[in-house]
C-alpha positions, -999 to 999 in steps of 0.1 A, spaced: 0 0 0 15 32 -12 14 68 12 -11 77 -16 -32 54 -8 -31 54 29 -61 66 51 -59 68 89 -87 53 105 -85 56 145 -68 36 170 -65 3 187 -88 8 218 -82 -31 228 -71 -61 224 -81 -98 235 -71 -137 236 -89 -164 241 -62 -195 251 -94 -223 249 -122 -220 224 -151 -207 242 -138 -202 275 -137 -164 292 -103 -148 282 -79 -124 286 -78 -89 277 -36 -77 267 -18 -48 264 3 -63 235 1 -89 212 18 -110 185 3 -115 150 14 -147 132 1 -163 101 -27 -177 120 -39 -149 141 -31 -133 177 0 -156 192 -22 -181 213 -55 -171 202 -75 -205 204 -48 -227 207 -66 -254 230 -99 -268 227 -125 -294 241 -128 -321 226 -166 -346 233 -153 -380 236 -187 -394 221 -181 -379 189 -144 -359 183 -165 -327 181 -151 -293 194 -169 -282 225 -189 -250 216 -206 -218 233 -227 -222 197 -248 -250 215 -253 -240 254 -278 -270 251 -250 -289 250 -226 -266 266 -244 -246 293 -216 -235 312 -184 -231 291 -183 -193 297 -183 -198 333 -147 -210 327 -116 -183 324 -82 -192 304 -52 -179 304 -20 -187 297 9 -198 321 40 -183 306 43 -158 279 34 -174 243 62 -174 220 67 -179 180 95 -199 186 81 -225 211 54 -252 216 19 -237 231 25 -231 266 6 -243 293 -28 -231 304 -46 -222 332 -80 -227 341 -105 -216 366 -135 -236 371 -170 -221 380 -161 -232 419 -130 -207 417 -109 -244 417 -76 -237 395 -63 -266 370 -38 -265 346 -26 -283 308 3 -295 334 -20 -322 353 -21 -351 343 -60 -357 354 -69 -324 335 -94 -342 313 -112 -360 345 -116 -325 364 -128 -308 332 -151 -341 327 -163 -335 358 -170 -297 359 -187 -298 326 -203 -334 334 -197 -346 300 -165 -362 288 -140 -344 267 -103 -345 263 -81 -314 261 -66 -307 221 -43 -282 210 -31 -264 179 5 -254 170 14 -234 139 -11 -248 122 -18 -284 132 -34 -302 162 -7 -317 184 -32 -331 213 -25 -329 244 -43 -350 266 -51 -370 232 -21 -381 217 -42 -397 189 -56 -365 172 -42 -366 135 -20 -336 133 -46 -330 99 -72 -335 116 -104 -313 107 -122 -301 134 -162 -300 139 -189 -281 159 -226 -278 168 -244 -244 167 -273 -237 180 -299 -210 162 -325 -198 185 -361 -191 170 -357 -160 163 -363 -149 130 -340 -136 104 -314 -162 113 -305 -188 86 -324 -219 108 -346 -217 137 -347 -237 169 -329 -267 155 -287 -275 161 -267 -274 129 -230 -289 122 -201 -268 107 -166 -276 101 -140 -254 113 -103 -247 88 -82 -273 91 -51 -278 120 -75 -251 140 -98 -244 165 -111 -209 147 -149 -212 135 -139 -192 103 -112 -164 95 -79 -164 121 -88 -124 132 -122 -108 143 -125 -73 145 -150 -48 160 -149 -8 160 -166 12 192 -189 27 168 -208 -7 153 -214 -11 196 -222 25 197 -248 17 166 -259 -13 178 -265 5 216 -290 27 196 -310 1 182 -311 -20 219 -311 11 245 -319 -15 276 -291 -42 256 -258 -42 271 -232 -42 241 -201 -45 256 -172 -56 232 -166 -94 255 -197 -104 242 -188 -105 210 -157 -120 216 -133 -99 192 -95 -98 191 -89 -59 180 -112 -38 188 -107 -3 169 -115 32 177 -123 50 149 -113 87 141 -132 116 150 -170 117 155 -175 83 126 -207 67 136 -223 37 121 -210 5 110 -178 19 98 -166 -14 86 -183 -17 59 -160 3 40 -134 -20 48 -142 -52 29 -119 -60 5 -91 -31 17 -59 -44 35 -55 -27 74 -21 -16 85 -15 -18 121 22 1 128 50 -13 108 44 -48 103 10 -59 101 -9 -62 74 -47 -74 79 -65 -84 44 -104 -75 50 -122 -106 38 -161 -106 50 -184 -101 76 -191 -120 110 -223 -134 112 -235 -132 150 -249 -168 170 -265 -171 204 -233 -168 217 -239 -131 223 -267 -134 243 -253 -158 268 -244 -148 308 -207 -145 308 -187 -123 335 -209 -99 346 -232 -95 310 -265 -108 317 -283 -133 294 -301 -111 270 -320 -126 238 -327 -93 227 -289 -89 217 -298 -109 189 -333 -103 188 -328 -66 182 -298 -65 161 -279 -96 154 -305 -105 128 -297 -72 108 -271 -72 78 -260 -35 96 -253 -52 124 -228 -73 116 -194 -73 133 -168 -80 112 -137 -112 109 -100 -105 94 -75 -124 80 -43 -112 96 -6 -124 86 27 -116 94 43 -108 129 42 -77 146 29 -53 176 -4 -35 171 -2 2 174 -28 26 156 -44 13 126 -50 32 90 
């Protein structure tokens, strides 16, 4: 991208990882983009024993309380090592970590279901409680779509694979700007839109007094964070009941969805990213 073409369009106002797929995570003031996304974004998941699926927040039939579970990451993540080990804290406030042997059984427990513990590495599932998950292994998941209408399905669970050697539902990066919550505040007044319920990596402030969804301008553009990252815009992010769930202190609250998930406007938006760098202020 020449200087020519260059716009500035605001700032990073935060940034967040999520070390196990649907688990709470963990808000950072730094981060490390890699060819497949934020440096130990998703790298571990659940795995149901009955079936080889990925545990998903998409079907809290299934999964009522993953969000009442909080990851984070022992020791710094680092491009040049294996994924390091994880802590997490169980709905009683018990601690376990990827270290324990008997992780699987006290997660089994907690979630009274049983699932192994997988992870991803640059690219390829490596297992960690399962040593027998195929390095190309494909992962799959269950959503759930509420009866609401406007979504694709109602009241009924659907499968969908998930890119190969991860634990990502679709593109590596999801982005959200304050003024899509801002938007979607105006459309919801009583809805709380905070940015952890839709789970984004970057969120971005834009410039100035920009309202609106202001990425929809951005589809098909490539986003420069600081010197070395380069984020290619690729579609938007259809939103799930996962944003209506309790998790932290955010209420359940069907009318997230109800009121604006269901709108093309509404849309938050997924990115691509590649190559390593630091964020700093995007344009």
């Amino acid at each position: 991208m020449s200087d020519a073409t260059q716009t500035d369009l605001g700032a990073v106002a935060s940034l967040w990882r999520y070390p196990v797929k649907s688990m709470m995570g963990e808000e950072l003031d730094s981060a490390q983009v890699t060819d497949h996304g934020l440096l130990g974004d998703r790298a571990y998941a659940l795995l149901d024993s009955s079936n080889g699926k990925v545990a998903s927040a998409k079907n809290p039939r299934k999964w009522p309380g993953l969000f009442a579970f909080r990851a984070n990451f022992i020791e710094p993540a680092d491009t040049g090592a294996q994924v390091p080990p994880v802590r997490i804290t169980l709905p009683d406030g018990a601690i376990v970590t990827s270290k324990q042997s008997d992780l699987s059984q006290e997660l089994s427990k907690a979630l009274n279901r049983e699932i192994t513990l997988a992870a991803t590495e640059r690219g390829q599932v490596v297992g960690v409680q399962s040593s027998s998950t195929p390095a190309s292994w494909k992962a799959n998941a269950e959503e759930y779509w509420p009866d609401i209408e406007g979504l694709d399905h109602r009241d009924t669970v659907t499968d969908f694979a998930l890119p190969t050697g991860t634990f990502f539902d679709c593109a590596t990066v999801h982005l959200l700007t304050t003024a899509t919550l801002n938007r979607l505040r105006n459309f919801y007044p009583q809805g709380r839109f905070e940015a952890q319920r839709f789970r984004p990596n970057i969120v971005v402030k834009p410039m100035g007094s920009e309202e609106g969804f202001a990425e929809d301008s951005w589809i098909g553009h490539t986003l420069a964070i600081g010197d070395e990252v380069r984020l290619s815009i690729t579609g938007p992010c259809g939103r799930c009941v996962m944003t209506t769930l309790a998790q932290g202190d955010l209420p359940e609250d069907r009318g997230i969805l109800r009121n604006g998930g269901s709108t093309q406007s509404s849309q938050c938006w997924r990115i691509c990213g590649c190559g390593p760098g630091w964020h700093d202020s995007p344009r």
